[in-house]
C-alpha positions in Angstrom: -45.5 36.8 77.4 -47.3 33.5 77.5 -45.4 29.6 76.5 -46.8 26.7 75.9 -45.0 24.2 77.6 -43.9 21.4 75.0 -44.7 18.2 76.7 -43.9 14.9 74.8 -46.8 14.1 72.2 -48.8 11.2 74.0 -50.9 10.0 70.1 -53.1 7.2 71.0 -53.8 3.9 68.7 -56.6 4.1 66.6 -59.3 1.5 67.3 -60.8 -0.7 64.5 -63.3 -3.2 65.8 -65.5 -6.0 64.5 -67.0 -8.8 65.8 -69.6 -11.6 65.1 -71.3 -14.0 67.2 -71.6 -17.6 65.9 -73.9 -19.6 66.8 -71.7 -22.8 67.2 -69.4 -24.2 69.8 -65.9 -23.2 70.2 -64.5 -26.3 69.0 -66.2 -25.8 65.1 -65.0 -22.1 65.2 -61.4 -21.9 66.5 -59.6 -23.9 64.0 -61.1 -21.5 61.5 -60.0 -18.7 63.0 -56.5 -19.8 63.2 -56.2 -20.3 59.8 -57.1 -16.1 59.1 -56.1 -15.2 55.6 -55.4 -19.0 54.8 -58.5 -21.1 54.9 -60.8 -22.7 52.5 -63.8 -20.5 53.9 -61.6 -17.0 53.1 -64.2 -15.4 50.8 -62.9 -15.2 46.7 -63.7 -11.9 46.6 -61.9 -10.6 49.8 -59.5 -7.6 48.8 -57.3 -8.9 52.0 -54.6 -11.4 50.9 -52.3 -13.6 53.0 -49.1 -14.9 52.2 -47.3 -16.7 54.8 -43.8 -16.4 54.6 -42.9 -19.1 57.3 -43.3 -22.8 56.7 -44.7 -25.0 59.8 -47.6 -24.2 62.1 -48.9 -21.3 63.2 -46.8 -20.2 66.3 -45.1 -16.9 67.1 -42.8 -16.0 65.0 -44.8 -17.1 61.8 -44.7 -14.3 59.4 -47.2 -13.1 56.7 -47.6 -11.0 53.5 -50.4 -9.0 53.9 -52.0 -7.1 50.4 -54.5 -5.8 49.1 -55.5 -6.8 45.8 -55.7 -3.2 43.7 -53.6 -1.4 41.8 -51.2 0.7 43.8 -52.5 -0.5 47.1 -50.3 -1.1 49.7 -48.7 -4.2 51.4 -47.1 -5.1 54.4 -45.6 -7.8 56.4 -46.9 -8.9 59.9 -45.8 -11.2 62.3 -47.5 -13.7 65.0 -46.6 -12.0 68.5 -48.8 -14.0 70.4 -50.7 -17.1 70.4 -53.2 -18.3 73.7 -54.3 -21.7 71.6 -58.1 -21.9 71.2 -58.7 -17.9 72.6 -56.2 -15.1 70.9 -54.0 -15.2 67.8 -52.0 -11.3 67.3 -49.8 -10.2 64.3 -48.0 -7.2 64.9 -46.8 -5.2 61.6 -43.6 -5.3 61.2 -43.2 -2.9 58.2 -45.3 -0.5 55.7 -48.6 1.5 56.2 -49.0 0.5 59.8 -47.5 0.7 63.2 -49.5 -1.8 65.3 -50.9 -4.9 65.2 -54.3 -7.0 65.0 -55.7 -9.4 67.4 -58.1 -12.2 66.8 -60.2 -13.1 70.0 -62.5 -16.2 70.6 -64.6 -16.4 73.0 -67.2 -19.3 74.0 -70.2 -18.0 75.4 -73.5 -19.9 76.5 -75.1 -18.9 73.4 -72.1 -19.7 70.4 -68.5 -18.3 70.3 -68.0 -14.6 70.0 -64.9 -13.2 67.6 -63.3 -10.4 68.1 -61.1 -8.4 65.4 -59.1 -5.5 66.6 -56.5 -3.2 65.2 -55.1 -1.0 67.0 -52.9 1.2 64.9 -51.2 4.2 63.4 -51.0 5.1 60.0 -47.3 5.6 58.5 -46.4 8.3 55.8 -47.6 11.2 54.3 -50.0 9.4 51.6 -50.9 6.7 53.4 -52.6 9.2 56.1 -54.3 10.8 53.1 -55.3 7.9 51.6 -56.0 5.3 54.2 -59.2 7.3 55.2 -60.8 8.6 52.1 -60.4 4.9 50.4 -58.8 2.0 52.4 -60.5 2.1 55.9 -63.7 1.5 54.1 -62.7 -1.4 52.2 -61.0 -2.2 55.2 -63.8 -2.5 57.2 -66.1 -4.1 54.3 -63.6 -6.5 54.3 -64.1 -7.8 57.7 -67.6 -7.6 57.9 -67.1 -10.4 54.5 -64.5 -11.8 56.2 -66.6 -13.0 59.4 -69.9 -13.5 57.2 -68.1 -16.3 55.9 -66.3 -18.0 58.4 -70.3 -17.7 60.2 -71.5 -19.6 56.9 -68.9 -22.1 56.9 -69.0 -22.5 60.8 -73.0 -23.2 60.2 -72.9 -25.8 57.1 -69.8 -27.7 59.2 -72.5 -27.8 62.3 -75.4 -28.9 59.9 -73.3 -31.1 58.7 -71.9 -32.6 61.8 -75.7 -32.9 62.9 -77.3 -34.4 60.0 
């Protein structure tokens, strides 16, 4: 008679990545950045809302509200974990859907300033695993891609602006 040995589950994040380059300095792009979910660029139509729960300036420790703006969708909270001022922002969730956190990287390069989005996560709950990829992920994902479209347009008007 054969076992399998039961050795202790080892389930890996799950990765979901985006970024943009912007063809700007770092110094027109990281304030924006910083103000995720909060600024005036934040597209109208973005399905992503942020709430933040903690007056002051962003540090760690700042909490948010994070929702998404359809009926029965889900919403969580998140909180700032870490902060490297003018290269990384983090929010860890700290309840609902997820077990993880996202992290916002800027990077100056020769060229513009590359920005990273990356969530590394797990999906809590029975329907949330059903319905985070049949429906969410992709709005998810659509969302970003918005998301960084118009922090690049902003970013690019400020610097035509700045120039004129």
């Amino acid at each position: 008679m054969l076992f399998k040995s039961k050795k202790p589950s080892t389930k890996k994040d799950k990765l979901n990545h985006h970024f943009i380059l912007i063809e700007a300095p770092g110094g027109l792009v990281v304030p924006e950045v910083f103000l995720w979910g909060e600024a005036s660029w934040w597209p109208k139509n973005s399905l992503m809302k942020f709430t933040r729960l903690t007056p002051g300036e962003i540090q760690v420790g700042t909490k948010y509200q994070q929702k998404i703006l359809l009926p029965l969708a889900p919403q969580w909270e998140a909180a700032v974990t870490r902060l490297v001022p003018g290269k990384e922002i983090e929010r860890t969730f700290l309840n609902g859907m997820f077990k993880g956190k996202e992290t916002v990287t800027i990077e100056e390069r020769y060229n513009g300033t590359k920005v990273d989005y990356l969530m590394q996560y797990h999906v809590l709950g029975i329907w949330n695993k059903i319905v985070w990829p049949l429906m969410f992920e992709r709005l998810h994902d659509q969302n970003i891609e918005m998301i960084f479209k118009s922090l690049r347009d902003y970013v690019m008007n400020k610097k035509e602006m700045k120039n004129a």
